[in-house]
C-alpha positions in Angstrom: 12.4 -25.3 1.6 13.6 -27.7 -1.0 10.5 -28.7 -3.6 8.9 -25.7 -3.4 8.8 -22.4 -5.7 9.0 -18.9 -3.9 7.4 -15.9 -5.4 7.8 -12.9 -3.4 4.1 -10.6 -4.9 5.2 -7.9 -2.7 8.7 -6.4 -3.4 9.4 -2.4 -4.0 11.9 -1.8 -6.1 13.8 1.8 -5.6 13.8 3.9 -8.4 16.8 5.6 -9.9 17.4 9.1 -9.1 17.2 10.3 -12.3 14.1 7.9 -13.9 12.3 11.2 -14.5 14.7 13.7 -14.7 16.2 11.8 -17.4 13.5 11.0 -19.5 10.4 13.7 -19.6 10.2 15.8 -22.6 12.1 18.7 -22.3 9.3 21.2 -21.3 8.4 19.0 -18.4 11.6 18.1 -17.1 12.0 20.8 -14.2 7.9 19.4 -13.1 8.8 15.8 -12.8 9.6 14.0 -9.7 13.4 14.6 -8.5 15.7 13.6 -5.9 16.9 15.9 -3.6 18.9 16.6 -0.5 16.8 16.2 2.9 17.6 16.6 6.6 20.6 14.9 8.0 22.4 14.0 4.4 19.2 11.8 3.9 18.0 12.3 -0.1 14.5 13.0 0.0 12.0 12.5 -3.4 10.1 15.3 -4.1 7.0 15.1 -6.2 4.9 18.7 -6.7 7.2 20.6 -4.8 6.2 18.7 -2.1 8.9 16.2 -0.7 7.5 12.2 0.5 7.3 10.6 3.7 9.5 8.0 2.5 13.3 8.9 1.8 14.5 7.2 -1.1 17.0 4.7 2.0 13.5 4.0 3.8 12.3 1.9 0.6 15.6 0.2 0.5 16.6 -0.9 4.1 16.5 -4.8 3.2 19.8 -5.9 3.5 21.0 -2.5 4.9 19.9 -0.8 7.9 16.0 -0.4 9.4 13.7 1.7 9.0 14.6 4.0 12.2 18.0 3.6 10.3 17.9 3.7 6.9 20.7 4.3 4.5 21.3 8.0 3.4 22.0 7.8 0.0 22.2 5.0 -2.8 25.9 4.6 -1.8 24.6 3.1 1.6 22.2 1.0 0.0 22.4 -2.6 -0.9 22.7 -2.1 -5.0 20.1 -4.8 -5.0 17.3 -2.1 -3.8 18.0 -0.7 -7.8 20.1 -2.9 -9.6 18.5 -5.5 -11.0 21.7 -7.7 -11.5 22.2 -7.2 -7.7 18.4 -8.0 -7.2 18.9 -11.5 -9.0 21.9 -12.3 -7.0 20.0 -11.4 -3.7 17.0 -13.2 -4.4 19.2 -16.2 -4.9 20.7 -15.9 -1.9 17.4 -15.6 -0.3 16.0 -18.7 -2.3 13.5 -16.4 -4.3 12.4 -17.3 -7.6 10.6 -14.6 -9.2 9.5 -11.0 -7.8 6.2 -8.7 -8.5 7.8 -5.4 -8.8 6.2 -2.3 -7.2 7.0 1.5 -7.2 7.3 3.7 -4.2 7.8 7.1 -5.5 4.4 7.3 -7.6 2.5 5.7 -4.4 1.2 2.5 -4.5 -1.7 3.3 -6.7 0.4 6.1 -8.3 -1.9 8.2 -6.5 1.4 10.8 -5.5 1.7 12.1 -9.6 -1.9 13.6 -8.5 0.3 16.5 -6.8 1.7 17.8 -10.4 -1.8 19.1 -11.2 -1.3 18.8 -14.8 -3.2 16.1 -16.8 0.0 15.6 -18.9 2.6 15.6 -16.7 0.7 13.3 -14.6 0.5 10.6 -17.5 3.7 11.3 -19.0 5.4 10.3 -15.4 3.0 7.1 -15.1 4.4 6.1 -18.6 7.7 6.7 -18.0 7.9 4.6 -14.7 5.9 1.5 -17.1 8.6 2.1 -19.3 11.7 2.3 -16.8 10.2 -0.8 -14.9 9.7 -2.7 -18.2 13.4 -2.6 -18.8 14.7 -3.2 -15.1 12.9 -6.2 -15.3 14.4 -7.5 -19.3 17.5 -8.6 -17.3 15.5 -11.5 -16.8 11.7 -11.3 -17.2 11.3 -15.2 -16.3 12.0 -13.7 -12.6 11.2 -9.9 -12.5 8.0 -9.2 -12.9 6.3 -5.8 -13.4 3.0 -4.7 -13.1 1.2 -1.6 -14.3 1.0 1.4 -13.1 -2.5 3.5 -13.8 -3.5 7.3 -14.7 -6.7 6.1 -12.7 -8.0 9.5 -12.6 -8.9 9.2 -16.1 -10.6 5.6 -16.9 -10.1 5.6 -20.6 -6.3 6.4 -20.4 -5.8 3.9 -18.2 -7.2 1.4 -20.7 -5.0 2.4 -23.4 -1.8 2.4 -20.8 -3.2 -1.2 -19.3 -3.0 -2.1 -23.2 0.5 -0.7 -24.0 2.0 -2.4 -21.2 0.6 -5.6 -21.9 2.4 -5.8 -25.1 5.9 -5.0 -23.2 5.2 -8.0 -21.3 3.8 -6.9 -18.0 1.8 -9.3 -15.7 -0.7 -7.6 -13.9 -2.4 -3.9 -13.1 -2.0 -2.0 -9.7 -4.8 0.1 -8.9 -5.5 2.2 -5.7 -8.1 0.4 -3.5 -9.8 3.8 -2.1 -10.0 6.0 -5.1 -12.5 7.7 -3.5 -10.2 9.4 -1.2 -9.0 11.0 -4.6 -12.4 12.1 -5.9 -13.3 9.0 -7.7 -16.1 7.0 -7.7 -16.2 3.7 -5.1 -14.4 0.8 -6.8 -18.1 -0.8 -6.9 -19.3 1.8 -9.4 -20.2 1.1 -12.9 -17.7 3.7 -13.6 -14.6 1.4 -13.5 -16.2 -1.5 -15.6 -13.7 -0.5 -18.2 -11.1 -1.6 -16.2 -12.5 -5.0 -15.3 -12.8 -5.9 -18.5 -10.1 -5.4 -19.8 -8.4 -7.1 -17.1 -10.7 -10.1 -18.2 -9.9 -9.9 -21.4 -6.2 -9.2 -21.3 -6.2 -12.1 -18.0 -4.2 -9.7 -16.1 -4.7 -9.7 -11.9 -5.3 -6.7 -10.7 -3.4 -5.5 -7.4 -5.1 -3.3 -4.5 -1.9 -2.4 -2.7 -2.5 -1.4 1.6 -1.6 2.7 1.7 -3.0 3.8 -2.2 -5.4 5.5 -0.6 -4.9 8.6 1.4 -1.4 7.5 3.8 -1.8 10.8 6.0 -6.0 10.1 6.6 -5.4 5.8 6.4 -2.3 5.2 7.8 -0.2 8.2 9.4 -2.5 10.3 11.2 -3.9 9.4 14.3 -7.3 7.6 14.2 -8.4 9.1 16.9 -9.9 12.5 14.9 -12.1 10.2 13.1 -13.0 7.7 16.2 -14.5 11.2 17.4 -15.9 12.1 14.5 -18.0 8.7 14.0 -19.1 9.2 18.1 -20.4 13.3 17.3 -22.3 11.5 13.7 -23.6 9.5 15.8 -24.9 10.9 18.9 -22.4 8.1 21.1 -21.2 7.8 24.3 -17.4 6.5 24.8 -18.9 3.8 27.2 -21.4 2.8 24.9 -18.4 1.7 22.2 -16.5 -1.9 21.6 -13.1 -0.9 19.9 -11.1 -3.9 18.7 -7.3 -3.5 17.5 -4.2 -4.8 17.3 -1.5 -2.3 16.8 -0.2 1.0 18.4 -2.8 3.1 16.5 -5.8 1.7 18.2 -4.2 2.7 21.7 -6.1 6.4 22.1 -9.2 4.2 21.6 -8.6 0.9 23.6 -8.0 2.7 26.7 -10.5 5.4 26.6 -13.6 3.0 25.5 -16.5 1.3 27.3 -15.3 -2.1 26.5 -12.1 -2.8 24.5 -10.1 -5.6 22.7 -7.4 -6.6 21.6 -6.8 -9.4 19.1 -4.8 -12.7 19.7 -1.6 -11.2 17.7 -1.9 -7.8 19.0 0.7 -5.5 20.1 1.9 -6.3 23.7 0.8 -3.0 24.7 -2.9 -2.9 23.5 -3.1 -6.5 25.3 -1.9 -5.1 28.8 -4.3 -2.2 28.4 -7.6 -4.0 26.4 -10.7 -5.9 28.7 -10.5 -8.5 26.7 -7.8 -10.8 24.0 -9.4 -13.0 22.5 -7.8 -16.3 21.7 -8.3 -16.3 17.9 -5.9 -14.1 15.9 -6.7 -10.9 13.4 -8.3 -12.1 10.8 -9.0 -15.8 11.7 -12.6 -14.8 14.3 -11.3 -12.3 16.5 -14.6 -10.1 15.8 -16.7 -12.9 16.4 -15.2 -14.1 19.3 -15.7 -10.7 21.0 -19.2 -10.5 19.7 -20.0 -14.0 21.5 -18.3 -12.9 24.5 -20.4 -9.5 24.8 -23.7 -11.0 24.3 -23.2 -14.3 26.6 -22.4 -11.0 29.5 -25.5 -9.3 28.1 -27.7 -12.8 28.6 -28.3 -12.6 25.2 -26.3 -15.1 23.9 -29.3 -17.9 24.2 -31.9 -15.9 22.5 -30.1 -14.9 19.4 -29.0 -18.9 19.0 -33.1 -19.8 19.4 -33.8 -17.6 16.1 -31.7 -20.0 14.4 -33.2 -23.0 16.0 -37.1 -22.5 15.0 
């Protein structure tokens, strides 16, 4: 790789166990997030009295363990997971230049601080994290690079915090990329043209990070509930539908569909079970590859090429 600069835009960085604990006002400091102790001698972060999906080892695992695995406690981890010395000496090893830092406890749009139910709580734990990130990344800030964090559920905040953290130094601006799944307009809405402009103005990029929306609706639960929800909407027939997927979440549907594919890079399983794999990867004309296919069966491939040849 010699000649060429790597910057890794996607790295989590595990927060300390006491980042909130140790730092919230003293009224709020039995509200704030905490670490406690899970099943099995895993620590577990809990937010809202609710503990997270992800154990504090499942964000740290590089290094150390998997994530069937994980390490149990910091102990177990490789220090680099929250130590940025360590993280410096790792990303050396690794041939990594410089790092975007993101959070895991908050959620990747900081959507999780929505469980305190309390406006000021919510803030005061989005600020602290900017803060506690700010510093982690000082040890060297050529290399570490962290981006904000945003009350989102209250646009004018987020302005001022997008503001503060600018002047500590930080280089962009995560935002959820579904906030309506938190009761927020659509990110097309006139109501976030606050934010754009003072991305604009401030030329900070701003980050939509996979899984800030709702993990249990998006990600976790099984899409199955709202593949049957779309089919009663709309009045369809199983063999009537085209599925296309390419991981173990679109199973339910590949095999129970009229016609069903499976991408190029799919999972070996959907590929064994789908009508069709295309020969063009996810991403790179897998949709339109199947759409060809379907109408050339349907003998309808010619007539929809003559509208474009009149």
């Amino acid at each position: 790789m010699s000649g060429y600069t790597i910057i890794d835009v996607d790295t989590h960085v595990t927060e300390s166990p006491d980042l909130w604990t140790s730092r919230a006002p003293e009224k709020m400091r039995d509200r704030v997030p905490r670490v406690t102790n899970g099943k099995d001698g895993h620590l577990s972060w809990e937010v809202g009295g609710e503990s997270l999906l992800a154990n504090p080892g499942m964000t740290a695992t590089a290094g150390r363990g998997n994530m069937q695995n994980p390490p149990k406690n910091y102990e177990e981890m490789h220090p680099g997971a929250h130590n940025a010395q360590e993280r410096l000496k790792y990303m050396d090893e690794m041939g990594i230049w410089a790092m975007v830092m993101y959070p895991n406890v908050g959620g990747f749009g900081a959507q999780e601080f929505l469980k305190l139910n309390d406006p000021e709580l919510m803030l005061t734990c989005v600020q602290i994290y900017n803060d506690w990130q700010t510093e982690w990344a000082s040890v060297d800030s050529r290399r570490l690079l962290p981006i904000t964090s945003l009350p989102f559920w209250d646009v004018d905040a987020a302005v001022t915090e997008i503001r503060r953290c600018a002047t500590m130094g930080h280089k962009g601006i995560l935002f959820t990329g579904e906030p309506q799944f938190w009761g927020q307009p659509l990110l097309g809405d006139k109501h976030w043209n606050p934010l754009w402009e003072v991305s604009i103005e401030l030329d900070l990029p701003i980050s939509f990070h996979i899984g800030s929306g709702n993990m249990e609706l998006g990600l976790l639960k099984n899409k199955i509930e709202s593949y049957l929800g779309i089919l009663d909407k709309l009045g369809l027939n199983e063999t009537a539908i085209c599925y296309i997927g390419d991981d173990f979440q679109d199973l339910p549907m590949i095999r129970r569909t009229g016609f069903s594919v499976a991408v190029a890079n799919a999972a070996e399983e959907l590929k064994t079970s789908a009508h069709l794999v295309t020969r063009r990867r996810g991403g790179e004309g897998a949709v339109r590859e199947a759409l060809e296919y379907i109408l050339r069966v349907q003998g309808k491939w010619d007539s929809v090429v003559a509208r474009y040849l009149s």
